[in-house]
GUDRENNU-479987 format. One record per atom (N, C-alpha, C): residue number from 0; atom name; y negated, z negated, x negated. Coordinates in nm, 4 decimals, decimal comma. Last residue first. Example, Ala and Ser with C-alpha at 12.3 -4.5 7.8 and 13.67 -1.06 7.14 Angstrom:
BEGIN
REC    i  at         Y         Z         X
REC    1   N    0,2250   -0,7080   -1,2850
REC    1  CA    0,1060   -0,7140   -1,3670
REC    1   C   -0,0030   -0,7870   -1,2900
REC    0   N    0,5690   -0,7800   -1,3190
REC    0  CA    0,4500   -0,7800   -1,2300
REC    0   C    0,3300   -0,7800   -1,3200
END
This chain:
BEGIN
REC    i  at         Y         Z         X
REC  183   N    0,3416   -2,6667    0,8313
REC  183  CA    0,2790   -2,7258    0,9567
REC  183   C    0,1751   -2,8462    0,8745
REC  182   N    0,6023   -2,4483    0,7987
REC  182  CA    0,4664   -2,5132    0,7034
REC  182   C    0,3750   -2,5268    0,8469
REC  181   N    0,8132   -2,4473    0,9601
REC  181  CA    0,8262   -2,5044    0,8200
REC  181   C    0,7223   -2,5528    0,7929
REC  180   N    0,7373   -2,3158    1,1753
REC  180  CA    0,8233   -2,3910    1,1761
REC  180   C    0,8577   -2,4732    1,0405
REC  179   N    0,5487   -2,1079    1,1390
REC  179  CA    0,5117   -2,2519    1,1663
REC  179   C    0,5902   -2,3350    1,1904
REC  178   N    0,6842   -1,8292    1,1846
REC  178  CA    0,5498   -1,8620    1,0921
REC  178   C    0,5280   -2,0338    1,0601
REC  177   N    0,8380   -1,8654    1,4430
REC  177  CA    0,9206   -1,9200    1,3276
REC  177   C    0,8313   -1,9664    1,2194
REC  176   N    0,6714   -1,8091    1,6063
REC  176  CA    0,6453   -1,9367    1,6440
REC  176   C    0,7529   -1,9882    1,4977
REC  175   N    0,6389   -1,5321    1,5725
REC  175  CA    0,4928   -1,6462    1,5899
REC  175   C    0,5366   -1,7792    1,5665
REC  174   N    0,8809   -1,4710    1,6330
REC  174  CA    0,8252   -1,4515    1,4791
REC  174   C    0,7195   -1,5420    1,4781
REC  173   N    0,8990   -1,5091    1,9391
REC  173  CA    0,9614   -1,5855    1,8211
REC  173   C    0,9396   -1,5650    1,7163
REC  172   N    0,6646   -1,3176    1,9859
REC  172  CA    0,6633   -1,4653    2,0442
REC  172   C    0,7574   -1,5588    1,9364
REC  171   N    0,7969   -1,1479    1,9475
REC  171  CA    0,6635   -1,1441    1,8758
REC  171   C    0,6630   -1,2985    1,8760
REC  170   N    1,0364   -1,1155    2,1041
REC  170  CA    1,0414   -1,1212    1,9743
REC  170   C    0,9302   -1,1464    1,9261
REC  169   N    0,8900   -1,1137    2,3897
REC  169  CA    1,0034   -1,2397    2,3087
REC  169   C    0,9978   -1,2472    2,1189
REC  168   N    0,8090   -0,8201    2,3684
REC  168  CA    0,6978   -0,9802    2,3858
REC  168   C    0,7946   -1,0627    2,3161
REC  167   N    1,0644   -0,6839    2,3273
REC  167  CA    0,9442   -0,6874    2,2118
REC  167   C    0,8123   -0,8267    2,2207
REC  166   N    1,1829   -0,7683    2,5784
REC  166  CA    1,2666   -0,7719    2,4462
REC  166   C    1,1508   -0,7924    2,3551
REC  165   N    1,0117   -0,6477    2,7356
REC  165  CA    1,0299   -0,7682    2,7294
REC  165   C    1,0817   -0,7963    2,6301
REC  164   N    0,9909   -0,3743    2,6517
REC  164  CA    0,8780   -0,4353    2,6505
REC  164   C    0,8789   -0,6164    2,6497
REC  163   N    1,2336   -0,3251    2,7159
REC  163  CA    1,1865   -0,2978    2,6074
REC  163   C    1,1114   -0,3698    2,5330
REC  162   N    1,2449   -0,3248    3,0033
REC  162  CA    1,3223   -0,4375    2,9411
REC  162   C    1,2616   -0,4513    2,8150
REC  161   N    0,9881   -0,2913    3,2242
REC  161  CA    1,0699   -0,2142    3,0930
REC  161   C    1,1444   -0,3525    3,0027
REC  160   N    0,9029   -0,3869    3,4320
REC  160  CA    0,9813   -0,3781    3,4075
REC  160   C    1,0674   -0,3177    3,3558
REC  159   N    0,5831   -0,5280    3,2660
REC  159  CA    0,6283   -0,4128    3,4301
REC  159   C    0,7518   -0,4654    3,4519
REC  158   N    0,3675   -0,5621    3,1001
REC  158  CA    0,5245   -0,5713    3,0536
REC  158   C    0,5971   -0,4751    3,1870
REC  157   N    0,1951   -0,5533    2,8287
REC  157  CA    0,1691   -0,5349    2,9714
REC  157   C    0,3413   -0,4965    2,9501
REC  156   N    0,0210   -0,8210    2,6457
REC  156  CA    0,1284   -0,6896    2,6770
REC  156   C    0,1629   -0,6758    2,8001
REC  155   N   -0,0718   -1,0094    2,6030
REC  155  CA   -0,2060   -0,9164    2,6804
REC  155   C   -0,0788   -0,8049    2,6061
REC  154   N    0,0937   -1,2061    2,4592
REC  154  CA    0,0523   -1,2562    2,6157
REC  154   C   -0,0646   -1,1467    2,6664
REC  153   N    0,1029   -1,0719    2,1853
REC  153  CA    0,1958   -1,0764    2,2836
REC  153   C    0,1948   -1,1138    2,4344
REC  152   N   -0,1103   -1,1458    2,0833
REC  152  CA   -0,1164   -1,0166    2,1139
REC  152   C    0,0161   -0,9934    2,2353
REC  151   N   -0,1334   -1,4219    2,1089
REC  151  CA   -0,2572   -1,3378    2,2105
REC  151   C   -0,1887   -1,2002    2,2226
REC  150   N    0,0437   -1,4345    1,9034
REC  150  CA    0,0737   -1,5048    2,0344
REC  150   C   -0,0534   -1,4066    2,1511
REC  149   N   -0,1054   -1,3191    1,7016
REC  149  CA    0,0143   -1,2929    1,7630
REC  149   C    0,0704   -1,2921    1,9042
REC  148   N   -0,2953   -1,5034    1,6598
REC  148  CA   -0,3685   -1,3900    1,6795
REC  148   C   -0,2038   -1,3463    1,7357
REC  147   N   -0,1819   -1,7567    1,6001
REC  147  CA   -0,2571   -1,7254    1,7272
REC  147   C   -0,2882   -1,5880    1,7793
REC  146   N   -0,0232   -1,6850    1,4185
REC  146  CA    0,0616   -1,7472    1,4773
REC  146   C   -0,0394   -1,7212    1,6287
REC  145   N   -0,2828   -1,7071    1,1887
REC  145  CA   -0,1603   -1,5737    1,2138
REC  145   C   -0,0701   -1,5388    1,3438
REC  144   N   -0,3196   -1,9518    1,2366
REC  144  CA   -0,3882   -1,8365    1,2450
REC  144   C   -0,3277   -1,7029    1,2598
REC  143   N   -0,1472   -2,0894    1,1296
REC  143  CA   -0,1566   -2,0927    1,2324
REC  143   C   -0,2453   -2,0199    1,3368
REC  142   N   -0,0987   -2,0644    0,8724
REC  142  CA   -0,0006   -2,0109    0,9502
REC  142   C   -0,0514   -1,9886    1,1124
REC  141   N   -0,4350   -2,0335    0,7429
REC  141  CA   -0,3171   -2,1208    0,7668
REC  141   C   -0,1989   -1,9619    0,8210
REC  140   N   -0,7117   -1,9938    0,4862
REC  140  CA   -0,6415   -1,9888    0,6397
REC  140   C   -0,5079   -2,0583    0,6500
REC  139   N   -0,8634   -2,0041    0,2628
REC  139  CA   -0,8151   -2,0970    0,3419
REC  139   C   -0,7976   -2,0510    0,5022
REC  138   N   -0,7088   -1,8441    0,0937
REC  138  CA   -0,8079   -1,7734    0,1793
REC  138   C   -0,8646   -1,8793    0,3008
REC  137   N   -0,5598   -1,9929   -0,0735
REC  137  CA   -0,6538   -1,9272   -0,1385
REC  137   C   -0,7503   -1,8637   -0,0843
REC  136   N   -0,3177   -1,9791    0,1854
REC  136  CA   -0,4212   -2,1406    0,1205
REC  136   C   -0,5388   -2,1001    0,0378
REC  135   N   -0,2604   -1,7080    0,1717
REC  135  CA   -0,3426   -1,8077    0,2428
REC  135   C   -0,4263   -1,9211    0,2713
REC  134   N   -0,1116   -1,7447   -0,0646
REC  134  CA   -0,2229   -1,6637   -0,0567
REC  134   C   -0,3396   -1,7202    0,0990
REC  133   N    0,0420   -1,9316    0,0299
REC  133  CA   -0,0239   -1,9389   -0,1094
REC  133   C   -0,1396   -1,8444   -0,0807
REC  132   N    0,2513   -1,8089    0,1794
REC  132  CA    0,1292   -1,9154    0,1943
REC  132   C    0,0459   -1,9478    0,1062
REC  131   N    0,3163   -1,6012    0,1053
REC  131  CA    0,1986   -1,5702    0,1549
REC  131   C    0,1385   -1,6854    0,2259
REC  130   N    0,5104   -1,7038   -0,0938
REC  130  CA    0,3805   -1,6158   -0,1533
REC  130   C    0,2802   -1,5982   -0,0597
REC  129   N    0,6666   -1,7883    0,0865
REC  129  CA    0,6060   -1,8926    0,0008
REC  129   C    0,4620   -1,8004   -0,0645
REC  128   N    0,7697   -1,5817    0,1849
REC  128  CA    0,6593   -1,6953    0,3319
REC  128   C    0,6240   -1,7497    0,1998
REC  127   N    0,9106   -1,4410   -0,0396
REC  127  CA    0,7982   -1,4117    0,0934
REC  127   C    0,6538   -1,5099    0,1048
REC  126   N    1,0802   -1,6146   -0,0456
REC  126  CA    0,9828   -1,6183   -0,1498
REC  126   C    0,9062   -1,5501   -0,0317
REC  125   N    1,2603   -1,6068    0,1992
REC  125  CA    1,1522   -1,7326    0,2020
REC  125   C    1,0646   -1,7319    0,0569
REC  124   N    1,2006   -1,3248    0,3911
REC  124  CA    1,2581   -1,3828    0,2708
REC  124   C    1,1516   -1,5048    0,2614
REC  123   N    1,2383   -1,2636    0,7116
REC  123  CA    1,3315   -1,1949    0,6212
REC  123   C    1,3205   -1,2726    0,4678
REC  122   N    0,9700   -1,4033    0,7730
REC  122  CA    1,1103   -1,5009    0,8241
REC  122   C    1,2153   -1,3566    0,7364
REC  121   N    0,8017   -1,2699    0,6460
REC  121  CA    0,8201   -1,4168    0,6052
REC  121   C    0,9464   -1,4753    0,6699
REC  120   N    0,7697   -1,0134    0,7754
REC  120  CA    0,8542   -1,0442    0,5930
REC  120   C    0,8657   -1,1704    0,5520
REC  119   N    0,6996   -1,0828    1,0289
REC  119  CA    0,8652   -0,9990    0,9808
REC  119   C    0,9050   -1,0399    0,8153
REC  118   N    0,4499   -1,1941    0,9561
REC  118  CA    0,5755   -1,2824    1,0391
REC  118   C    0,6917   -1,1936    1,0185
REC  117   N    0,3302   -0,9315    0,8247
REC  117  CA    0,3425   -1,0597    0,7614
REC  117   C    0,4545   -1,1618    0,8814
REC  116   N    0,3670   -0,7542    1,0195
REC  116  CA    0,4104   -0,7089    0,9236
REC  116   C    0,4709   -0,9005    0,8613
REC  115   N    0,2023   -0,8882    1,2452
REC  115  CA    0,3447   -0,8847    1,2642
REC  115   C    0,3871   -0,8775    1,1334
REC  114   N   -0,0810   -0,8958    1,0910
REC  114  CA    0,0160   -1,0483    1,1487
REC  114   C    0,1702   -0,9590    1,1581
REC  113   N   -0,0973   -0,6258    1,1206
REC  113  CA   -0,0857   -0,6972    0,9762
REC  113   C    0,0125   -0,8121    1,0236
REC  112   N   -0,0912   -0,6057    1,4001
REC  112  CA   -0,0532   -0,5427    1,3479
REC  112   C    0,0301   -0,5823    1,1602
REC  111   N   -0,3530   -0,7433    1,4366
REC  111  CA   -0,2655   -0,7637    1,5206
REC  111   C   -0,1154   -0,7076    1,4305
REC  110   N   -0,5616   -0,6037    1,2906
REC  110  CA   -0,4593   -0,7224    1,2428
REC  110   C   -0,3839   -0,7775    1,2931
REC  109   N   -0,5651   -0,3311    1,4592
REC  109  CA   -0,4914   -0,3581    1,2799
REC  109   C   -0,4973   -0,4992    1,2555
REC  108   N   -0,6563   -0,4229    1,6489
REC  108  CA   -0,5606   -0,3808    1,6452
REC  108   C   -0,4729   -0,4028    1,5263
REC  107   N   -0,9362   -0,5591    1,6008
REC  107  CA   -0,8004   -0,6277    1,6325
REC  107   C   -0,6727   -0,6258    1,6204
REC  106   N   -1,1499   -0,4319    1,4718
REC  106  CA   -1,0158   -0,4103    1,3509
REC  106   C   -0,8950   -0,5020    1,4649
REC  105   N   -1,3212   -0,3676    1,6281
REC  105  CA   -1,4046   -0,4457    1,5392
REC  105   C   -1,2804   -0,4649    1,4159
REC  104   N   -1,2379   -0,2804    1,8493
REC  104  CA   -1,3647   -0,1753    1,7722
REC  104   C   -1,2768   -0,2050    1,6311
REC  103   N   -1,1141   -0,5104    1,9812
REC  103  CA   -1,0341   -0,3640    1,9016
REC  103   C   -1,1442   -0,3045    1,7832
REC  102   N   -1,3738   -0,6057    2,0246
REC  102  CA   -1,2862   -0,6579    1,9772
REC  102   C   -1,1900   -0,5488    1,8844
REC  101   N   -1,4735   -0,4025    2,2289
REC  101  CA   -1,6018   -0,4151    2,0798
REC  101   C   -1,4797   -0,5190    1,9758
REC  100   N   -1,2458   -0,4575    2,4231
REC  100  CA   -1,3142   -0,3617    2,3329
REC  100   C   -1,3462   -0,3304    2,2027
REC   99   N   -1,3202   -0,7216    2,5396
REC   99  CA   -1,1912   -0,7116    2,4641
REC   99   C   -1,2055   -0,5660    2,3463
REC   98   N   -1,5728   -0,6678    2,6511
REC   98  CA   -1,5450   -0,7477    2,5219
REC   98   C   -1,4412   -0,7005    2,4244
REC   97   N   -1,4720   -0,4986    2,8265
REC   97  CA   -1,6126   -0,4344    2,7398
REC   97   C   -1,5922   -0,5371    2,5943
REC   96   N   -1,3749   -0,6673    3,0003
REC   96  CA   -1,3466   -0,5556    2,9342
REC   96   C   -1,3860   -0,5297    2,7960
REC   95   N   -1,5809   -0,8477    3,0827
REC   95  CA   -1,4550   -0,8937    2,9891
REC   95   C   -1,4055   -0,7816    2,9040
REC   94   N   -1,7397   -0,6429    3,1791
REC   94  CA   -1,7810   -0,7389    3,0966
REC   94   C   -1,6284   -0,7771    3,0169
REC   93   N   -1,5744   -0,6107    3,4427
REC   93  CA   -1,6191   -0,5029    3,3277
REC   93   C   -1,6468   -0,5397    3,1822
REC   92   N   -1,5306   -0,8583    3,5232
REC   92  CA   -1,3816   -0,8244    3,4497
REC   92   C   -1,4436   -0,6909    3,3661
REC   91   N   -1,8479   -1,0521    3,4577
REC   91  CA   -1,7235   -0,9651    3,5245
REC   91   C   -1,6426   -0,9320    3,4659
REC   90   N   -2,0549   -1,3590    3,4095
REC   90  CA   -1,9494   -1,2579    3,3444
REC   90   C   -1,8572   -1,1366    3,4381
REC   89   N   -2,3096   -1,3437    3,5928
REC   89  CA   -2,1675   -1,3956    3,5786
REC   89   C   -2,1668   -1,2545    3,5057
REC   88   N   -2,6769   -1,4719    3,5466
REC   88  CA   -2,5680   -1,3039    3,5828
REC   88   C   -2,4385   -1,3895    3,5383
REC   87   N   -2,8850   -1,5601    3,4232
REC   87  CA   -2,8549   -1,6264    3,5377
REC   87   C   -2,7218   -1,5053    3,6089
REC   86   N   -2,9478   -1,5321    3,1313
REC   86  CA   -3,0262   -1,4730    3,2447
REC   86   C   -2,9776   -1,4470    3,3908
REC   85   N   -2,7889   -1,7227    3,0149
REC   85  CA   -2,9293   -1,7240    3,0529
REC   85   C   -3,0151   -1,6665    3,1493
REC   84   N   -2,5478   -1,5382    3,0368
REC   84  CA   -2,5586   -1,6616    3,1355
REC   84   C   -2,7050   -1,6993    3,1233
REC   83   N   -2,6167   -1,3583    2,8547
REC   83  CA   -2,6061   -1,3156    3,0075
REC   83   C   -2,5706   -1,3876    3,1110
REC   82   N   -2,6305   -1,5112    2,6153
REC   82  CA   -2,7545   -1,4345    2,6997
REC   82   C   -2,7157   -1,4182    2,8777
REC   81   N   -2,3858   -1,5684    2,6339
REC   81  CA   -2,4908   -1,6731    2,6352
REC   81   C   -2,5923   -1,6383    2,6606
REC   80   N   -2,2320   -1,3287    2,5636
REC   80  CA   -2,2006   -1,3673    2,6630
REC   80   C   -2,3217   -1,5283    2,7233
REC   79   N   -2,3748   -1,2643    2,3116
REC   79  CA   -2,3592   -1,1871    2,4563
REC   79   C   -2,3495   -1,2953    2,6020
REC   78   N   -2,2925   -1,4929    2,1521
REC   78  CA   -2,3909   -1,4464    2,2143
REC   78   C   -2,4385   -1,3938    2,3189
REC   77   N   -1,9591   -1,4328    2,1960
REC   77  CA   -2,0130   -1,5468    2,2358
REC   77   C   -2,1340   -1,5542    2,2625
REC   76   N   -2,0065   -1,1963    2,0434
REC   76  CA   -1,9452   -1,1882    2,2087
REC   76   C   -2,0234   -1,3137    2,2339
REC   75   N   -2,0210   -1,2325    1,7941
REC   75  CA   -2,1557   -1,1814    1,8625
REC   75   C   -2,1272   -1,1641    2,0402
REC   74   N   -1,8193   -1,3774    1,7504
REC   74  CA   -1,9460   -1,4809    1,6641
REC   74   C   -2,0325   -1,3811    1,8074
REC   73   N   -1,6422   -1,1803    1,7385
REC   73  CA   -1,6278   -1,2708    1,8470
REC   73   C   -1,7223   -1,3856    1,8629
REC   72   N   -1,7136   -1,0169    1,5268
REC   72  CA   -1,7096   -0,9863    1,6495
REC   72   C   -1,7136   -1,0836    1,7636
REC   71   N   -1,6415   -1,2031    1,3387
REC   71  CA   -1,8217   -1,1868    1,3395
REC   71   C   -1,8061   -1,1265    1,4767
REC   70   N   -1,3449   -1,2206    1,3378
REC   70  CA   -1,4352   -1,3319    1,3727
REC   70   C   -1,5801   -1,2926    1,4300
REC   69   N   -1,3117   -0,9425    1,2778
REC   69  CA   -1,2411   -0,9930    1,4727
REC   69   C   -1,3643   -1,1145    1,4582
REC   68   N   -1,4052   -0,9514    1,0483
REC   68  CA   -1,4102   -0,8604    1,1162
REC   68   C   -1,4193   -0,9074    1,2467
REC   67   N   -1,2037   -1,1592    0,9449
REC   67  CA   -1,3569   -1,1855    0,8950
REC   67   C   -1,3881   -1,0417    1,0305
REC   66   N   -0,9303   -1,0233    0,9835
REC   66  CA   -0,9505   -1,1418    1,0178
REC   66   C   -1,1474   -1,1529    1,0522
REC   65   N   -0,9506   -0,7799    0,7731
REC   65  CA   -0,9869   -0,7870    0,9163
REC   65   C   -0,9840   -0,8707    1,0239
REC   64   N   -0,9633   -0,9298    0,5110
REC   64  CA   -1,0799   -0,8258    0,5586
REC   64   C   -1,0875   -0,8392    0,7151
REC   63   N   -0,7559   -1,0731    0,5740
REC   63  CA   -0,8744   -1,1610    0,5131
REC   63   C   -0,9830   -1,0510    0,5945
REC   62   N   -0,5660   -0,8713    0,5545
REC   62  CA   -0,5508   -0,9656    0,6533
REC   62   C   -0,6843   -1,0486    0,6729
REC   61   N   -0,6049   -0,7159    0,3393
REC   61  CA   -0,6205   -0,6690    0,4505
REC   61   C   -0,6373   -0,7632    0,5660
REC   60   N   -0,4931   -0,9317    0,1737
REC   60  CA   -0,6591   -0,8609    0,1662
REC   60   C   -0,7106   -0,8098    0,2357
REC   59   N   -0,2555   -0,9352    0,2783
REC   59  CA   -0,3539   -1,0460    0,2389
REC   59   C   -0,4266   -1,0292    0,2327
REC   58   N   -0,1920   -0,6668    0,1650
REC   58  CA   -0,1528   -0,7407    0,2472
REC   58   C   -0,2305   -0,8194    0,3203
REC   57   N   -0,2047   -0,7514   -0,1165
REC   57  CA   -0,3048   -0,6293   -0,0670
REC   57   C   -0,2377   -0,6389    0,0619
REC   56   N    0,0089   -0,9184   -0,1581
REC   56  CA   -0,1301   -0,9551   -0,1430
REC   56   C   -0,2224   -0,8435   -0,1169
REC   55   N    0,2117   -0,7479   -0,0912
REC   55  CA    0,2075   -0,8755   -0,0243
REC   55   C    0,0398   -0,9105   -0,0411
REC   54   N    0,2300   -0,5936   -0,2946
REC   54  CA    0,2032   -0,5428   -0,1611
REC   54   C    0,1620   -0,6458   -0,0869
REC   53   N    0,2890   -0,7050   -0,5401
REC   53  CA    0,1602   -0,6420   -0,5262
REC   53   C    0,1276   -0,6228   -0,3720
REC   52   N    0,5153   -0,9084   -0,6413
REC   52  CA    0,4493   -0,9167   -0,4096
REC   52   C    0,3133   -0,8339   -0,4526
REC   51   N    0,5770   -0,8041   -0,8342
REC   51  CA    0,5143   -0,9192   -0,8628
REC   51   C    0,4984   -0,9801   -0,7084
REC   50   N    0,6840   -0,5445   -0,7963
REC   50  CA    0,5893   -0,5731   -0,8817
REC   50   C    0,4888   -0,7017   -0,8792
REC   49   N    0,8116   -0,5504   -0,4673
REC   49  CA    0,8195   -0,5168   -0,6220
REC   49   C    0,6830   -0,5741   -0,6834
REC   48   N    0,8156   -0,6710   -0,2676
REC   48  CA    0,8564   -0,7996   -0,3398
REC   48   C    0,8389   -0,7244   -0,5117
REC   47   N    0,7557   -0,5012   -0,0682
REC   47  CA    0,6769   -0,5928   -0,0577
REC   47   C    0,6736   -0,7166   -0,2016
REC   46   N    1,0366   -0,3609   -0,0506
REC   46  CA    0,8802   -0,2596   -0,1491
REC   46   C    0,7791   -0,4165   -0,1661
REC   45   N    1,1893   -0,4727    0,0346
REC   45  CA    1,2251   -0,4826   -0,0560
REC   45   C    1,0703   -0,4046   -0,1430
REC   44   N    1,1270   -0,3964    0,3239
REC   44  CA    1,1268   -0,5150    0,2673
REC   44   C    1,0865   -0,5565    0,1438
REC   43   N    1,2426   -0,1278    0,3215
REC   43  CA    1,1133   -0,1104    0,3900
REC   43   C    1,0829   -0,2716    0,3050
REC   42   N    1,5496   -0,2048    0,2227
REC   42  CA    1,4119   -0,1166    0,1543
REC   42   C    1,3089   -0,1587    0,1706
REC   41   N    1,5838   -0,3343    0,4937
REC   41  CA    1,6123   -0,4347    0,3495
REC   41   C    1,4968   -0,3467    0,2216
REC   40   N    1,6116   -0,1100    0,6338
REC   40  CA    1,5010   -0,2368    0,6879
REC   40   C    1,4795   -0,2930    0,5665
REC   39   N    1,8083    0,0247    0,5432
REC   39  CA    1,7426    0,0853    0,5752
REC   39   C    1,5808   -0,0435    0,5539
REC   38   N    2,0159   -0,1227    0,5702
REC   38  CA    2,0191   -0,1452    0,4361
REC   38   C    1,8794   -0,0281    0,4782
REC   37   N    2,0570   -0,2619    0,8718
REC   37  CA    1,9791   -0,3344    0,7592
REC   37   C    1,9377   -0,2597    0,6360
REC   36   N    2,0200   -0,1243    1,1061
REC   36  CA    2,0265   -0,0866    1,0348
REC   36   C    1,9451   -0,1545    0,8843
REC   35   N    2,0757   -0,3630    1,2877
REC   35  CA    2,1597   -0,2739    1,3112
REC   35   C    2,2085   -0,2052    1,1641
REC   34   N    1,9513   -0,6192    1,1511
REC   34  CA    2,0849   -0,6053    1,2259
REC   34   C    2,1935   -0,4945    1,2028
REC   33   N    1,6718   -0,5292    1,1217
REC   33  CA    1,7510   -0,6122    0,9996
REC   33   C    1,9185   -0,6181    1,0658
REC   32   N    1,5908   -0,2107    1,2471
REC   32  CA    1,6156   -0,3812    1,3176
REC   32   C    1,7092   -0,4022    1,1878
REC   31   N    1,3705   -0,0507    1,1827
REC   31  CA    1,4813    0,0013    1,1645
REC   31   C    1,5165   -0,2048    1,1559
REC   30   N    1,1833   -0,0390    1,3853
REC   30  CA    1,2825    0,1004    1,4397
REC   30   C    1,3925    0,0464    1,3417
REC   29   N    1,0094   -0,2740    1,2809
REC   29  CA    1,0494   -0,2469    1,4021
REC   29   C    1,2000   -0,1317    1,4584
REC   28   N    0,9722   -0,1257    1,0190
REC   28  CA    1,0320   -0,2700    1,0481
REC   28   C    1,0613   -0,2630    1,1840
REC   27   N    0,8157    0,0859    1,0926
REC   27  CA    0,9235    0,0725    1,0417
REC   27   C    1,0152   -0,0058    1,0395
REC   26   N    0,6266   -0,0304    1,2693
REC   26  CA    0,7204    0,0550    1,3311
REC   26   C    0,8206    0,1007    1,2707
REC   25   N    0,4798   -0,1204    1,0511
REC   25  CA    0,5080   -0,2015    1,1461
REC   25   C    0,6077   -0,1171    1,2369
REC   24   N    0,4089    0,1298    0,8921
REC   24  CA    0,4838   -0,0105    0,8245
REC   24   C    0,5593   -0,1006    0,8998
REC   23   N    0,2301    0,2156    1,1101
REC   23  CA    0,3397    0,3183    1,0130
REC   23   C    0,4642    0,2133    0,9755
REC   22   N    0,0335    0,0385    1,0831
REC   22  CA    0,0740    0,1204    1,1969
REC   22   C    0,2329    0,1465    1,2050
REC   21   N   -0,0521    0,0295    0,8573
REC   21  CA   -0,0083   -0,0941    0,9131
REC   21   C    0,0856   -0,0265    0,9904
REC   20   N   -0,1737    0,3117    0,8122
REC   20  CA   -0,0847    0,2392    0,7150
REC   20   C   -0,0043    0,1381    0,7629
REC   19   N   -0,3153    0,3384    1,0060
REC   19  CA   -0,2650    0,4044    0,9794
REC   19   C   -0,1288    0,3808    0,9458
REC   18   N   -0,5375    0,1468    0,9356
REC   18  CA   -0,4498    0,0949    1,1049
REC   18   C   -0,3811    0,1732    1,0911
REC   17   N   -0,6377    0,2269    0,7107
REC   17  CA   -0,5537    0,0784    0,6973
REC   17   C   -0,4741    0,1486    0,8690
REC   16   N   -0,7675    0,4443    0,7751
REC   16  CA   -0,6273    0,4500    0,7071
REC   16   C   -0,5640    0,3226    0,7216
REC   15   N   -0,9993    0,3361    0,9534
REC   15  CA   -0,8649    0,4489    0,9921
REC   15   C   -0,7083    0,4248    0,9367
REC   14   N   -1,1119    0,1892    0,7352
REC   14  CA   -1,0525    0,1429    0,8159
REC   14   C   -0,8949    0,2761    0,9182
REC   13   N   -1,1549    0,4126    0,5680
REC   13  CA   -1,0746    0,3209    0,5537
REC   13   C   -1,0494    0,2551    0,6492
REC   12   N   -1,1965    0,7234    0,7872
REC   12  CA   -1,2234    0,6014    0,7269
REC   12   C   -1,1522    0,5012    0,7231
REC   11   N   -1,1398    1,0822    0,7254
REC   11  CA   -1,0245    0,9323    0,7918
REC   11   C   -1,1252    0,8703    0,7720
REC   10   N   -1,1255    1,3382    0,7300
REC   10  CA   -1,2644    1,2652    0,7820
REC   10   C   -1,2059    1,1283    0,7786
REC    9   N   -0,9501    1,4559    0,4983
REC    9  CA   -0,9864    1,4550    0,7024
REC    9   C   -1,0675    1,4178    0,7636
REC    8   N   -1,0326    1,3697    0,3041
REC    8  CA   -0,9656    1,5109    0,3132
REC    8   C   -0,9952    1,5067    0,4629
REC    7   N   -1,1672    1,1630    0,1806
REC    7  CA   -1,1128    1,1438    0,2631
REC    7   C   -1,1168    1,2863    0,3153
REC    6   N   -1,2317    0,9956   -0,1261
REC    6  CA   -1,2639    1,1097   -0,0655
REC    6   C   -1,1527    1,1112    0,0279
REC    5   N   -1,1511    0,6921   -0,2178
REC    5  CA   -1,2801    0,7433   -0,1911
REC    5   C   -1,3305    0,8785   -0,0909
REC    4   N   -0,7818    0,6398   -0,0949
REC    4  CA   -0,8908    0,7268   -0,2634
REC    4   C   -1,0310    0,7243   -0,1509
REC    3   N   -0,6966    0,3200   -0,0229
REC    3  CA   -0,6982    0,4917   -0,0079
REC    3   C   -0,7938    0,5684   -0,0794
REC    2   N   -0,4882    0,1025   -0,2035
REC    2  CA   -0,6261    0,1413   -0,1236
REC    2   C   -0,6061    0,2385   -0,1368
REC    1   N   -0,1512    0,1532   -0,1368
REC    1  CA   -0,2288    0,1097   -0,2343
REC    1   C   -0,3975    0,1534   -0,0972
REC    0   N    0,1172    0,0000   -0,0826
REC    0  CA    0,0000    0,0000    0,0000
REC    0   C   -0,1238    0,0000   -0,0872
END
């Protein structure tokens, strides 16, 4: 996962590429299940741990970057939303909308995204979880941060009755909640 070169052949912007990259990474882990097709999954894994966890902490960097991102976003909702009680008006579900939004804008997706990567490689190896608590503690964040942004992403899935979909909430839900079963 290296950073993406300066010149951008397509118009991409880094950000682009990161949700690209995550994107990509996270559907790998996903399609190829530690179960069925482990020695496939065990690769996708196994890149995170070469060269020291290089990936792991550019990882981490990503996580930091678009963590700080969602925050200032949600620093200027709270405004918003304090003006427009000043000036005596209710919030609406457009409004909510509109939030959740400028949220995505702002990188949700992609760390929604990161979080999984990071809860898949921490419950697959416990050097892993140890490296990326560390790195965390250096960012002072926690598990439990990770563990929230997850949990949200999983409770604003829209589920119907695609089993799929249920299968995939559960599982998010249990990676969230394994993140914090140790380091508390």
């Amino acid at each position: 996962m290296k950073k993406g070169s300066k010149k951008h052949k397509k118009g991409y912007s880094e950000n682009e590429d990161d949700e690209h990259i995550v994107s990509i990474i996270a559907t790998l882990l996903r399609a190829f299940d530690s179960s069925e097709q482990g020695k496939l999954w065990n690769r996708v894994v196994d890149k995170f741990r070469e060269n020291d966890y290089a990936k792991v902490e550019r990882l981490l960097e990503m996580h930091e970057k678009y963590s700080q991102k969602v925050k200032n976003c949600d620093y200027k909702i709270i405004q918003e939303k304090s003006n427009i009680s000043k000036e005596g008006e209710e919030i609406d579900s457009a409004d909510e909308e509109d939030f959740y939004l400028q949220r995505i804008d702002a990188g949700l997706f992609t760390l929604q995204r990161i979080n999984y990567i990071i809860a898949v490689l921490c419950q697959a190896q416990s050097q892993i979880k140890e490296k990326v608590q560390q790195l965390l503690t250096l960012q002072d964040n926690t598990f439990e941060e990770v563990k929230r942004v997850l949990i949200d992403y999983a409770q604003g899935m829209v589920i119907d009755s695609n089993e799929d979909a249920k299968t995939e909430k559960n599982k998010i839900i249990s990676l969230a909640n394994d993140l914090t079963s140790v380091y508390q």
